[in-house]
C-alpha positions as CSV (number, residue, x, y, z in Angstrom):
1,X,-80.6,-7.5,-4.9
2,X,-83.1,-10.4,-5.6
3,X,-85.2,-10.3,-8.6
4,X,-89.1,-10.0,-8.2
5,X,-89.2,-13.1,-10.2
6,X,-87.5,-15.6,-7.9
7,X,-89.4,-18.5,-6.2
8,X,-88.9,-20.8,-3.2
9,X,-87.9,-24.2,-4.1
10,X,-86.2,-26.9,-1.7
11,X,-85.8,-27.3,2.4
12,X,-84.9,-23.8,4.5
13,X,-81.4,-22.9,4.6
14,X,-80.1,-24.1,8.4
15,X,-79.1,-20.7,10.3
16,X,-75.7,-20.9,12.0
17,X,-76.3,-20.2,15.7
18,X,-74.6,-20.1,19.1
19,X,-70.6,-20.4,19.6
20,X,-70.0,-20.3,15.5
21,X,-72.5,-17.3,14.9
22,X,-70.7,-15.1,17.8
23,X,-67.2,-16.2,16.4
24,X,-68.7,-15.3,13.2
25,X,-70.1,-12.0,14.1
26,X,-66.4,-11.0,15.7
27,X,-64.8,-12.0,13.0
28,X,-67.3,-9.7,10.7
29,X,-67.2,-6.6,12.6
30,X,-63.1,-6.8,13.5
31,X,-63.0,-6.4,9.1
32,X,-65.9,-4.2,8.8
33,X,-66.5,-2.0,12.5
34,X,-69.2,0.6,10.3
35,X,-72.1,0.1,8.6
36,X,-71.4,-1.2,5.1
37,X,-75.2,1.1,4.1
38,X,-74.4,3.9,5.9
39,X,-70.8,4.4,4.6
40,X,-72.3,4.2,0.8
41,X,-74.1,7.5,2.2
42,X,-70.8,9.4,3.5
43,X,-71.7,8.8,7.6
44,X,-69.9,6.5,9.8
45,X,-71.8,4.5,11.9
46,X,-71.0,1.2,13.9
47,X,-72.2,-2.0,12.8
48,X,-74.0,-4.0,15.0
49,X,-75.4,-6.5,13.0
50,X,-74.4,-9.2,11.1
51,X,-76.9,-9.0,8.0
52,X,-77.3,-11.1,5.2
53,X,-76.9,-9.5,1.8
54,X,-79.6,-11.8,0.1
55,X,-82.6,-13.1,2.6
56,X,-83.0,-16.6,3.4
57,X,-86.3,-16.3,1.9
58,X,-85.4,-15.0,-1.7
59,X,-82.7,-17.7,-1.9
60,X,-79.5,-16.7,0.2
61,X,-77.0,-18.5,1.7
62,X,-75.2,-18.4,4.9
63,X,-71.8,-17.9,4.2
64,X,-69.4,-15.2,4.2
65,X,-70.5,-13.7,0.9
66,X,-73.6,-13.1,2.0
67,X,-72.6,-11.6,4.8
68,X,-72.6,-8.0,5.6
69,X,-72.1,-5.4,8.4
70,X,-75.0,-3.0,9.3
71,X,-76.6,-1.0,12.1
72,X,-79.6,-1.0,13.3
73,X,-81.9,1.5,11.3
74,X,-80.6,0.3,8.5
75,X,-81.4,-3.1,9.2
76,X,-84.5,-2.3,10.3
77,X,-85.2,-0.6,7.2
78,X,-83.4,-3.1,4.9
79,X,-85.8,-5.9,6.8
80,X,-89.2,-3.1,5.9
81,X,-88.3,-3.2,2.2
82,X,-87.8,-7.3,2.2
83,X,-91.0,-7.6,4.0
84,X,-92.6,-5.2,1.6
85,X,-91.1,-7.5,-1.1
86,X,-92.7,-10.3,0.3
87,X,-96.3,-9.4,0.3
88,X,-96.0,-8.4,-2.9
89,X,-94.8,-12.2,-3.9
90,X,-98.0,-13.3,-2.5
91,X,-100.0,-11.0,-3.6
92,X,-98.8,-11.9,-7.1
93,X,-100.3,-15.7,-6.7
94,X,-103.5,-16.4,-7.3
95,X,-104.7,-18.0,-4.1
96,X,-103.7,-15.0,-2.3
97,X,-105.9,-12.5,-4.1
98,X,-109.0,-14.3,-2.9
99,X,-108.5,-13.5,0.4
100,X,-106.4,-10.3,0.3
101,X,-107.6,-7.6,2.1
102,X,-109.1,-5.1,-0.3
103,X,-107.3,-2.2,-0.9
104,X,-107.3,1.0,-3.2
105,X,-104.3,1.9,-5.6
106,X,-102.3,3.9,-3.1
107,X,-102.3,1.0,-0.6
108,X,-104.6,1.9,1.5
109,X,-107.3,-0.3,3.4
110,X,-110.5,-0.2,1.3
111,X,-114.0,-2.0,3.7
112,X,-115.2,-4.9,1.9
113,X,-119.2,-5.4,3.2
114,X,-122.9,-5.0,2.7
115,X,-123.8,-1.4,3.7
């Protein structure tokens, strides 16, 4: 996984799309039909996505080492944790924490007014 320290330098990396992505995507599934995340936990489930390993925004590539096979939930929970990951990189700069939304120490929203 990325390290908390990384930061953003240089353009976006270009997404492969269209005819190339679905080639891709066949190509991925044919070596890898079940979830990469899901076999690490001793169930077999079929991939359905074509996930990258390392997120475009913490400095990943798109190319086939980057590339993996997952389902669904886990993507969806995979893309929860990144997210997660991501606020936390902001919240870590010091323009951010002017305008941050207060909040306590377990997270949670905490009103910021006059009464």
């Amino acid at each position: 996984m990325a390290s908390a320290q990384w930061t953003k330098t240089g353009p976006p990396t270009k997404r492969i799309t269209g005819r190339k992505l679905q080639r891709l995507r066949k190509e991925l599934f044919l070596r890898s039909p079940w979830c990469e995340l899901c076999v690490l936990r001793g169930i077999k489930t079929r991939a359905t996505i074509r996930d990258h390993r390392i997120p475009f925004a913490e400095g990943g590539t798109e190319d086939a080492s980057n590339e993996s096979a997952i389902c669904l939930d886990c993507h969806d929970r995979k893309t929860e944790e990144e997210s997660l990951r991501g606020v936390r990189r902001s919240e870590m700069a010091p323009s951010f924490r002017k305008r941050a939304t207060p909040r306590d120490q377990r997270g949670q929203f905490t009103p910021r007014g006059r009464w």
